[in-house]
Structure formats: structure tokens, C-alpha cells
NUZAVO-214473 format. One record per atom (N, C-alpha, C, O): residue in three letters; z, y, x. Coordinates in pm, whole numbers, padded with zeros to 5 digits, always signed. Layout:
// NUZAVO-214473
ALAZYX ...
//
This chain:
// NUZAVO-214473
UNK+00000-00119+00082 UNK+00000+00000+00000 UNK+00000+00125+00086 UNK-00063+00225+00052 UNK+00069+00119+00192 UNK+00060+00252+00298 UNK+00029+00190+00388 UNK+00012+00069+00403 UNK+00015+00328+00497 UNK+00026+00275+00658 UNK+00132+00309+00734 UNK+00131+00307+00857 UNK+00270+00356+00629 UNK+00378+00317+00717 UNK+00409+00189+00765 UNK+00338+00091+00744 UNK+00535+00188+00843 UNK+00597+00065+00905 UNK+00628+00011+00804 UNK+00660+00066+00698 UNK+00618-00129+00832 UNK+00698-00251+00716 UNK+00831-00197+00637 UNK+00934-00135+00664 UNK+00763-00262+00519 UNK+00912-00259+00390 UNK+00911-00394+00363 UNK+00810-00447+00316 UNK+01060-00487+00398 UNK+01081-00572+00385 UNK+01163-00630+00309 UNK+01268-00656+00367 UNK+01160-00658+00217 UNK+01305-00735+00125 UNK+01380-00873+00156 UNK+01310-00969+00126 UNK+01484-00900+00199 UNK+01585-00979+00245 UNK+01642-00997+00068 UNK+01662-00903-00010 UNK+01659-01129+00043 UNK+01737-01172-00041 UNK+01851-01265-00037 UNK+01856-01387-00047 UNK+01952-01165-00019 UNK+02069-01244+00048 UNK+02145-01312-00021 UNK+02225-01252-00092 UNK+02143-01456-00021 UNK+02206-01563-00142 UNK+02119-01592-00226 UNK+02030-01515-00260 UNK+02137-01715-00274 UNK+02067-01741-00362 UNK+02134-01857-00394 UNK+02151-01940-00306 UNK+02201-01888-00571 UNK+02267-01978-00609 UNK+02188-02103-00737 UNK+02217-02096-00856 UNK+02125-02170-00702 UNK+02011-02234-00745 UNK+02084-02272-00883 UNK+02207-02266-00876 UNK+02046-02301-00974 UNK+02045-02320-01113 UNK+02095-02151-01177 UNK+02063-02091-01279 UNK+02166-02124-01088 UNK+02152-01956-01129 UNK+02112-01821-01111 UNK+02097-01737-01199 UNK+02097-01811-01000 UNK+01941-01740-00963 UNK+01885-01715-00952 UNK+01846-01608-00906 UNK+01804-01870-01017 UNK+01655-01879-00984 UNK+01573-01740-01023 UNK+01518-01658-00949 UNK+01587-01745-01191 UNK+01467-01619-01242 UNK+01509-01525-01155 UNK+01423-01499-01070 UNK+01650-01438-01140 UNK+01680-01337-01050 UNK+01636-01265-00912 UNK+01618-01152-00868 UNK+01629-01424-00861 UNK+01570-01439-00694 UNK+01438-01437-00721 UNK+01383-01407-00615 UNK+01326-01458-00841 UNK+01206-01460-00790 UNK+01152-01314-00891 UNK+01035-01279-00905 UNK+01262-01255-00945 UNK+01215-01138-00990 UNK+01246-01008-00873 UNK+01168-00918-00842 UNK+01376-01029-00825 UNK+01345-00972-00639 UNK+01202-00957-00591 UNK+01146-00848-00585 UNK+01143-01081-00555 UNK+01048-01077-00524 UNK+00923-01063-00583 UNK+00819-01049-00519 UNK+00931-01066-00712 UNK+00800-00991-00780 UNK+00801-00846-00802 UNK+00701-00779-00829 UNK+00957-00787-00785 UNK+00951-00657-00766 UNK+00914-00580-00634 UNK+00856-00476-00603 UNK+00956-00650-00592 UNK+00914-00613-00427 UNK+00768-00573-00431 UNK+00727-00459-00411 UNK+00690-00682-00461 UNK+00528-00703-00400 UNK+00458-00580-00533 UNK+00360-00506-00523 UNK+00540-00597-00634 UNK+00448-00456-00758 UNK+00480-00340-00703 UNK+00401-00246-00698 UNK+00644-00339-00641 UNK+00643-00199-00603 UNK+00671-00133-00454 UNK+00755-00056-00408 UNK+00580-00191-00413 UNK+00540-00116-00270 UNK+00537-00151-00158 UNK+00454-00119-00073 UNK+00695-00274-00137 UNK+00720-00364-00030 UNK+00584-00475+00043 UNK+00483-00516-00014 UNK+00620-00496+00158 UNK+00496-00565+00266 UNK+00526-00725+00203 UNK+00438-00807+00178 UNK+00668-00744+00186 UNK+00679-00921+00226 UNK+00849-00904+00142 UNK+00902-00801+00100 UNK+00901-01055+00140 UNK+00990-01072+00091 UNK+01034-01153+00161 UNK+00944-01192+00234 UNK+01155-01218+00187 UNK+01218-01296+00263 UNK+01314-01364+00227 UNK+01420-01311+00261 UNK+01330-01495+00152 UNK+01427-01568+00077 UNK+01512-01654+00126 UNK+01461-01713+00221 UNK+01647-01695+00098 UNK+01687-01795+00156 UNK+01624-01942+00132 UNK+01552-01971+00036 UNK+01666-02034+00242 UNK+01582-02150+00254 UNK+01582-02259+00108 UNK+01503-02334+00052 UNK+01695-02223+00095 UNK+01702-02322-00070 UNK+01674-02263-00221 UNK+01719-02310-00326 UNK+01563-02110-00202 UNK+01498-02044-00259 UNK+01349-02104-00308 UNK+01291-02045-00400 UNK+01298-02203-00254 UNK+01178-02214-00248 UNK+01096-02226-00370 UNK+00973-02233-00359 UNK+01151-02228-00478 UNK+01083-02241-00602 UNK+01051-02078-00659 UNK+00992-02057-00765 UNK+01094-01985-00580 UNK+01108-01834-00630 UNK+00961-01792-00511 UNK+00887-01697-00539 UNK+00946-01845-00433 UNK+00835-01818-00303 UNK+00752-01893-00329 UNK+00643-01847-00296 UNK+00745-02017-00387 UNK+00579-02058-00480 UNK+00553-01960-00560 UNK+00450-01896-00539 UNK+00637-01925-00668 UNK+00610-01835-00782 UNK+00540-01727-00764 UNK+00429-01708-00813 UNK+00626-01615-00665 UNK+00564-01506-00584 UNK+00464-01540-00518 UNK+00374-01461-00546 UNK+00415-01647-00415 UNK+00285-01671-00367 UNK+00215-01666-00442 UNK+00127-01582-00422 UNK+00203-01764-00599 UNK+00098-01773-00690 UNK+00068-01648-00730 UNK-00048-01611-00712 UNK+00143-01574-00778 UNK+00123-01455-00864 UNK+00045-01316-00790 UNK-00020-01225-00842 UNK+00101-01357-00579 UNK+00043-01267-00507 UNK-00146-01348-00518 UNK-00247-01280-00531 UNK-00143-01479-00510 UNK-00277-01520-00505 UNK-00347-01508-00613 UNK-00460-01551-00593 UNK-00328-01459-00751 UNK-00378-01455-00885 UNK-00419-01268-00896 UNK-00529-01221-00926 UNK-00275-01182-00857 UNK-00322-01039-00871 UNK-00296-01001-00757 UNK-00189-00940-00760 UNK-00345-01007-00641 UNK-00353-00962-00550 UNK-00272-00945-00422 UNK-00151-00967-00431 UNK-00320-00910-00310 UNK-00203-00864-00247 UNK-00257-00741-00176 UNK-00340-00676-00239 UNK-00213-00690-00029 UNK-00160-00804+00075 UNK-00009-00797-00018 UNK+00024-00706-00095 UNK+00076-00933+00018 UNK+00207-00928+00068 UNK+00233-01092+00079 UNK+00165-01182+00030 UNK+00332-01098+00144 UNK+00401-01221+00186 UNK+00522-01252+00109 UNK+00602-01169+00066 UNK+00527-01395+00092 UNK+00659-01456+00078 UNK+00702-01538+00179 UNK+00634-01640+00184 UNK+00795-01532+00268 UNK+00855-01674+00299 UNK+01025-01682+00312 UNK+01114-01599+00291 UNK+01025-01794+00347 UNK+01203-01879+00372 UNK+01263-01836+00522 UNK+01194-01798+00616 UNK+01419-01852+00520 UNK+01473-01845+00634 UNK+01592-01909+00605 UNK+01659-01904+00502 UNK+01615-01991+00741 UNK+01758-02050+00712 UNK+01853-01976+00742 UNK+01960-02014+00694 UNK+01861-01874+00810 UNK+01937-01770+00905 UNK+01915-01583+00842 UNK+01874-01489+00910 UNK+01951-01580+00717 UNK+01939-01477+00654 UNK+02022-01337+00691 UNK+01986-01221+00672 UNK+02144-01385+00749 UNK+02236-01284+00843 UNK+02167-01285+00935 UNK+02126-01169+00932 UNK+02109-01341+01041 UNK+02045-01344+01163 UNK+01930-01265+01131 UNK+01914-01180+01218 UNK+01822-01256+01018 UNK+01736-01152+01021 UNK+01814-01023+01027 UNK+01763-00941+01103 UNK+01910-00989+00975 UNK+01968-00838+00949 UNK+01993-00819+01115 UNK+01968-00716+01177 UNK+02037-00919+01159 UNK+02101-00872+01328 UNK+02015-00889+01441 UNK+02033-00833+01549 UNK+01889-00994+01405 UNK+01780-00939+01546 UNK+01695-00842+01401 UNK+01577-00862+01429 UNK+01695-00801+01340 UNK+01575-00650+01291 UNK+01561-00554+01374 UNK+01661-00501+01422 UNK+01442-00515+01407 UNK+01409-00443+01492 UNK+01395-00257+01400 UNK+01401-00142+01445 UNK+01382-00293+01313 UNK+01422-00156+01250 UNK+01523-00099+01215 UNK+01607-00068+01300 UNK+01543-00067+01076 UNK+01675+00018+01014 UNK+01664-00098+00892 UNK+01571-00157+00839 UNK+01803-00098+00878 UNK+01863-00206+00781 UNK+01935-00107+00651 UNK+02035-00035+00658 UNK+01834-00136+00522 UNK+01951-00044+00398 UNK+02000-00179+00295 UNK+01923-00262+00246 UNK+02118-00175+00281 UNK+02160-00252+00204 UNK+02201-00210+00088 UNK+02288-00124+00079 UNK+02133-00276-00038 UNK+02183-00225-00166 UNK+02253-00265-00250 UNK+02220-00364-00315 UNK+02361-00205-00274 UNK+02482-00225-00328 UNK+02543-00083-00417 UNK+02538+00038-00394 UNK+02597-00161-00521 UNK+02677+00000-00621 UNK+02791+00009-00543 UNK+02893+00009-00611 UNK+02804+00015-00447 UNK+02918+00034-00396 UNK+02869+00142-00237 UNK+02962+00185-00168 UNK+02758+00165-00207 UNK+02700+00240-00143 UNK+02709+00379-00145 UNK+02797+00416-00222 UNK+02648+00470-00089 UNK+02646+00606-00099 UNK+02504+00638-00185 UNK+02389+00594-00176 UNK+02552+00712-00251 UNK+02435+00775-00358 UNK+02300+00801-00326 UNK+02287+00888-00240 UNK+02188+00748-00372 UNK+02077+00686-00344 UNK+02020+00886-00317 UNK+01968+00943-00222 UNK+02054+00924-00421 UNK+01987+01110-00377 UNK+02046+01163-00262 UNK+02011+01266-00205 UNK+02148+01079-00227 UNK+02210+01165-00111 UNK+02185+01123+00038 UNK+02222+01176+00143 UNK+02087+00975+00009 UNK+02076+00933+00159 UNK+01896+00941+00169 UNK+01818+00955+00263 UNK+01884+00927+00044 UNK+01673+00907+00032 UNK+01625+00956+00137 UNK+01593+00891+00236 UNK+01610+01137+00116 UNK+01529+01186+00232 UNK+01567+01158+00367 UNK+01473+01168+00446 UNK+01672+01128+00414 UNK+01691+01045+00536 UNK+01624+00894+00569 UNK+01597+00839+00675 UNK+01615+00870+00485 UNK+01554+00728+00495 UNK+01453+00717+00523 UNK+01416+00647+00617 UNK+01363+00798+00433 UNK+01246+00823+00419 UNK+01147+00902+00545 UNK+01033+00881+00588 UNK+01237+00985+00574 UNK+01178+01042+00736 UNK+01226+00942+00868 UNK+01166+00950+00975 UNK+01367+00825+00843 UNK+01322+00714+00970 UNK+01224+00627+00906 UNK+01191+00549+00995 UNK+01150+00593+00783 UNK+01069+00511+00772 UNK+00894+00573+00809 UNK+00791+00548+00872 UNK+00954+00663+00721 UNK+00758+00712+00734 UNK+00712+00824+00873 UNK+00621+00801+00953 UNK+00806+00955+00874 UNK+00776+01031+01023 UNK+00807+00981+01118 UNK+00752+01021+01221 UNK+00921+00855+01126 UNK+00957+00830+01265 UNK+00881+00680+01299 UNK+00841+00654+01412 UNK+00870+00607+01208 UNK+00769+00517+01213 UNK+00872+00372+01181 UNK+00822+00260+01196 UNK+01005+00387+01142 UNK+01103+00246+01156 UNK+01074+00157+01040 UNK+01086+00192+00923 UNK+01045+00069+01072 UNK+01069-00075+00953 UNK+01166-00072+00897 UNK+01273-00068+00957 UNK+01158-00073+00771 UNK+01317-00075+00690 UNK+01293-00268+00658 UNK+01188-00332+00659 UNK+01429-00314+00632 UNK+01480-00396+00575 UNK+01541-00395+00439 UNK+01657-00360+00460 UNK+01529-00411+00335 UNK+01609-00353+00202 UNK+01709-00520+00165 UNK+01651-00625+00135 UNK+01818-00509+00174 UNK+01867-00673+00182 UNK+01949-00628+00031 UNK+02036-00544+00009 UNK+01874-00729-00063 UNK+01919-00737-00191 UNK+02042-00836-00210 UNK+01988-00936-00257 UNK+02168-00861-00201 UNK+02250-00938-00243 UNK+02241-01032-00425 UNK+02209-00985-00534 UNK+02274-01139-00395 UNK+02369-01206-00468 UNK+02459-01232-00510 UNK+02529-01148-00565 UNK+02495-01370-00499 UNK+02673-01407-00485 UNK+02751-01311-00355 UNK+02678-01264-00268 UNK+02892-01287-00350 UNK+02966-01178-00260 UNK+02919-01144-00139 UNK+02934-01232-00055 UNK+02863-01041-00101 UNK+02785-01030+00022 UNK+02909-01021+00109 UNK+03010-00979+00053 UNK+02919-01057+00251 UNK+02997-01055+00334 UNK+02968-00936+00386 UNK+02861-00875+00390 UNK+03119-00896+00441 UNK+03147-00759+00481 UNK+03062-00700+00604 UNK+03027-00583+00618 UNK+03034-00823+00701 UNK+02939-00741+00840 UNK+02848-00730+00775 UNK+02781-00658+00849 UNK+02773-00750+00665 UNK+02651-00678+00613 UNK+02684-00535+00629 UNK+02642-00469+00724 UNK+02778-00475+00514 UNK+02808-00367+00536 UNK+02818-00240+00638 UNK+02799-00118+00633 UNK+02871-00363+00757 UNK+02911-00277+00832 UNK+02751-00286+00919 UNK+02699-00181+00956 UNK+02695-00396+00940 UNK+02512-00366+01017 UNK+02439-00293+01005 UNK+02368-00240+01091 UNK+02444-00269+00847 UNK+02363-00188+00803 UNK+02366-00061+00862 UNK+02456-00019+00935 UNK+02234+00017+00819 UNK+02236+00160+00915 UNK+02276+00214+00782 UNK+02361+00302+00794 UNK+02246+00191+00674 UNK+02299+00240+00530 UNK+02289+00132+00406 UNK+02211+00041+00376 UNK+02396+00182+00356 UNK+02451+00086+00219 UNK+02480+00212+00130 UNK+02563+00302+00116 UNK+02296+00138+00051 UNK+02294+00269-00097 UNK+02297+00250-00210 UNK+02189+00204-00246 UNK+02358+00260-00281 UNK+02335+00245-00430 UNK+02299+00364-00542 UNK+02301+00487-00554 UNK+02273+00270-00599 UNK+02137+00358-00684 UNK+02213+00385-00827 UNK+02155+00452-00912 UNK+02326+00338-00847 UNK+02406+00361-00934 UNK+02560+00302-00874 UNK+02559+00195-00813 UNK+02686+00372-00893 UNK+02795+00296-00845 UNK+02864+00294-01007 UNK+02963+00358-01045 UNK+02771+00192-01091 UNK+02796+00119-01140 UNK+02770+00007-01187 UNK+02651-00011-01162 UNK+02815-00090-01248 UNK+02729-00249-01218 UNK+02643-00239-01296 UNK+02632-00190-01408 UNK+02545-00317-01193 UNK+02353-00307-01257 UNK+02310-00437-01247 UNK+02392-00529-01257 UNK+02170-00461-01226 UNK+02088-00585-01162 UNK+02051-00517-01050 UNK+02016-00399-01042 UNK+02065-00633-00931 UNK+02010-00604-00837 UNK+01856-00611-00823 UNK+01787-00597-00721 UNK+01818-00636-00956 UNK+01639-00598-00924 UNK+01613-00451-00983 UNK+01515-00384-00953 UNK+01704-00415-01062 UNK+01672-00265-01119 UNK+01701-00140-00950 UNK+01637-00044-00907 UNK+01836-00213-00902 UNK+01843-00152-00761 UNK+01742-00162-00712 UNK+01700-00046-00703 UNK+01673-00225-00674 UNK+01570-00237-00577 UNK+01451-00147-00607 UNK+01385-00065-00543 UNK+01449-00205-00752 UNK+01279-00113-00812 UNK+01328+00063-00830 UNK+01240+00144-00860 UNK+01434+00097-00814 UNK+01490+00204-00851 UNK+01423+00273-00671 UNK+01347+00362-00634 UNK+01488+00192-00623 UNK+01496+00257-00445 UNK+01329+00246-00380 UNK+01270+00308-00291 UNK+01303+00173-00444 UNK+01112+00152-00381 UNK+01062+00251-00446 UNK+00972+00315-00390 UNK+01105+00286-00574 UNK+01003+00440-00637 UNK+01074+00562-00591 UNK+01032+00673-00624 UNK+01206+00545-00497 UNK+01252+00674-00469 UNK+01203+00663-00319 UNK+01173+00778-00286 UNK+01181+00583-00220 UNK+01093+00550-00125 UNK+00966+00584-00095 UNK+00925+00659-00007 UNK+00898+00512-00191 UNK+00731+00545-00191 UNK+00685+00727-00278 UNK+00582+00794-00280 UNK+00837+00745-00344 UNK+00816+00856-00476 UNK+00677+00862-00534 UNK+00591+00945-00504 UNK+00663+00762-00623 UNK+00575+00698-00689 UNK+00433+00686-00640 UNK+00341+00678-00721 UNK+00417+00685-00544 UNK+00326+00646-00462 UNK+00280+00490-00481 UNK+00162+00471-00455 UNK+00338+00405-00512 UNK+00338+00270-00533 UNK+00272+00206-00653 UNK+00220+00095-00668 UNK+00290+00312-00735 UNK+00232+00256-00900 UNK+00053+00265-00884 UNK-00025+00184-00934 UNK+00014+00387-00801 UNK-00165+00345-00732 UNK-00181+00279-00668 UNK-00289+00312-00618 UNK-00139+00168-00609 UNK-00138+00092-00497 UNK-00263+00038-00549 UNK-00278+00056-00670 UNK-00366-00029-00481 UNK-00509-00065-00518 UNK-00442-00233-00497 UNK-00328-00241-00450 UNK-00518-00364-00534 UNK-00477-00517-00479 UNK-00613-00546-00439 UNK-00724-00527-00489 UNK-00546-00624-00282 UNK-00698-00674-00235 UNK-00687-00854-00320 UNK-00590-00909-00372 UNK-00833-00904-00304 UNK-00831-01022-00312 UNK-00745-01061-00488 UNK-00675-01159-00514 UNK-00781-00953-00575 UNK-00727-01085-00699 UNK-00849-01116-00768 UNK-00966-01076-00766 UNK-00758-01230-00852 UNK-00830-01292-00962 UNK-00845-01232-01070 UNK-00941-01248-01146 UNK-00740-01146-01091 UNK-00700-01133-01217 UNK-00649-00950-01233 UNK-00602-00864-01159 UNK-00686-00958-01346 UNK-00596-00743-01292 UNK-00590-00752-01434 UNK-00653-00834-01500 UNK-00480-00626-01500 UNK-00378-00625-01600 UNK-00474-00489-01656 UNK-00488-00404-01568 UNK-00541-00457-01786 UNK-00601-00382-01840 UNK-00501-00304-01878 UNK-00442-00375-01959 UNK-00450-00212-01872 UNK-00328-00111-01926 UNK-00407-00107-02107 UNK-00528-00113-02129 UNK-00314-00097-02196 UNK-00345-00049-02335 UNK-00212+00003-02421 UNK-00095+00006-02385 UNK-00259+00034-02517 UNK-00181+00109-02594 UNK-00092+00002-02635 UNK+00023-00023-02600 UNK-00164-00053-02709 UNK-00120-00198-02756 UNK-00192-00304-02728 UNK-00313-00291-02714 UNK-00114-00461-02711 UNK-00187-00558-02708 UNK-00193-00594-02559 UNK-00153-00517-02472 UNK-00241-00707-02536 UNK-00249-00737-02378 UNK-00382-00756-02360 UNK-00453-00799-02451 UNK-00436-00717-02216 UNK-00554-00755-02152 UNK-00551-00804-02004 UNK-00529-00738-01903 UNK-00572-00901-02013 UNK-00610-00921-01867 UNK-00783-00980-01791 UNK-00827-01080-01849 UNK-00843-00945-01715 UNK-00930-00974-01660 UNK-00991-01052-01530 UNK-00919-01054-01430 UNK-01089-01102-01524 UNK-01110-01149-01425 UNK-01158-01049-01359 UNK-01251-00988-01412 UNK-01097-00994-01194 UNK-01120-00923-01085 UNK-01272-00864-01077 UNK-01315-00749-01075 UNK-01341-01005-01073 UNK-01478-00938-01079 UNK-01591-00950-01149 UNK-01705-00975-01109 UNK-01538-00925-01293 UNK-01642-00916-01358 UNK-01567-00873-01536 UNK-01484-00941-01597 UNK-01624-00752-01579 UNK-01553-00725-01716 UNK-01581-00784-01841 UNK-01543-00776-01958 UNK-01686-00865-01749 UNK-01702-00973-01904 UNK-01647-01087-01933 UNK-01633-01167-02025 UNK-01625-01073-01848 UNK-01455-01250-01907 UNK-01293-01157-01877 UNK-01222-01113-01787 UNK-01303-01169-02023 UNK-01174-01102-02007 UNK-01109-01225-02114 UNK-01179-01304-02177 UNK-00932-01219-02118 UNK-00842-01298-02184 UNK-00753-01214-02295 UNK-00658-01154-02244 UNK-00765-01201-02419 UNK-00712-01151-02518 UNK-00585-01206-02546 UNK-00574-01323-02508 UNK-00455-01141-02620 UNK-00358-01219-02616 UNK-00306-01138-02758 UNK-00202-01172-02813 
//
């Protein structure tokens, strides 16, 4: 979507029979709104088919994959680490900082979405821990909240290379199409 440095989403935890939709709506928020790649824990893998398919159907670029060592990405990252949490400093009060080490200075952000109780050296690794409300939310509304205050709506034009499929905006009713060609389209 840009030619800044990588926006990466870390999904820290993931508690399988309860998560699941949670953890792979992380990552479908990620890839609609603006982020390069997503990064799940290893016993995630049914949330990183999902996101693959959906990146291979409407487009990408972006990535999904697994890690067994999900603290270990936060501590070799070679960029700036924001962790989101309602328990953070106020998302208006840290943005434009963020935003000038990501885009003028050129740093890779990490955005590490929690789960189940995030452990405290998160907190403390992080270069910032923001929340977008300090009150309890979904951590996918955090996320999609902080990628449109990030990109400041820059993200909703994002063009997709390589789909199958693209979403006809309407008043009412659904449309979807095949990529290349407007004459097979799917009514719903």
C-alpha cells in the first residue's frame, strides 16, 4: 500500500477453540487496512490458511505466517515495537510520533496485538504501549482504529495486486466480481 518501511502485526497468544475467529480477524484486519504481513503464533495455523486464501482470492501483496518464538520476534525487531493495549498512552497523544519514526525516519513498526494476559516485558520492550481507548474493547477494533490513525486513511485506496475477485461497493445488496472481467459477476 505505501513505500514506507514494513507494518507488521504480531499476534500475541492465541487460545485455540477460543480465538480462533478473533486471531484470524487480526489478520484480515491487518492485510484490508494497510499492514505488509501478519505474524501468528505457531498453534494459529487455521487463522493463516484463512488469511492466505482470502489474500489469494482479493488480492495482495501481504503475508501470513507462524512463529514458535513470538516474544523473540518483539526482542530481535529491528525496528520500533507499539504494543496495543487499553492500558497504554492515548493513541492522539503518541500518533504523530509514531508516524514520523515510521514514515520520515524510515523504522519498521511492529504492532503486537495481544490475547490471553500479555506478559509484562512486553510492556516494558516496547518503544510504545498505545491504546486507542483505555477502555475495554476488541483487540481488532484496536488495531483497525491505529492503522487508520497510521496510514490517516490512506489505506481505504490501497489498489490489490493479483486478485480474483474485488468487492463492487453499493448502496444496497452485495456484488462481487471477477478481477478481470465485468461480465461474470456474483449476485447475492
Amino acid at each position: 500500500m505505501h513505500d514506507d518501511s514494513e507494518v507488521a502485526v504480531l499476534r500475541l497468544g492465541h487460545r485455540p477453540g477460543r480465538d480462533d475467529r478473533m486471531t484470524t480477524h487480526v489478520g484480515l484486519t491487518a492485510r484490508a487496512l494497510g499492514a505488509d504481513r501478519v505474524v501468528f503464533p505457531d498453534n494459529a495455523g487455521q487463522s493463516l490458511e484463512t488469511v492466505a486464501d482470502i489474500t489469494e482470492r482479493f488480492g495482495g501483496p501481504f503475508a501470513a505466517e507462524l512463529t514458535g518464538s513470538p516474544q523473540g520476534l518483539i526482542r530481535n525487531w529491528t525496528g520500533r515495537v507499539v504494543h496495543l493495549t487499553m492500558y497504554g498512552e492515548r493513541v492522539q497523544d503518541v500518533e504523530d510520533e509514531i508516524r514520523t519514526a515510521h514514515g520520515s525516519d524510515g523504522e519498521a513498526l511492529l504492532l503486537v496485538v495481544g490475547s490471553e494476559k500479555v506478559p509484562f516485558d512486553v510492556y516494558e520492550e516496547a518503544d510504545w504501549n498505545v491504546g486507542v481507548t483505555n477502555q475495554p474493547h476488541s483487540e481488532v477494533a484496536g488495531l483497525a482504529v491505529f492503522l487508520d490513525r497510521l496510514f490517516e486513511g490512506r489505506e481505504l485506496e490501497q489498489e490489490w495486486d493479483d486478485a480474483d475477485r474485488r468487492v463492487i461497493p453499493m448502496e444496497t445488496g452485495k456484488r462481487v466480481e471477477s478481477a478481470d472481467s465485468d461480465a461474470n459477476s456474483e449476485r447475492e
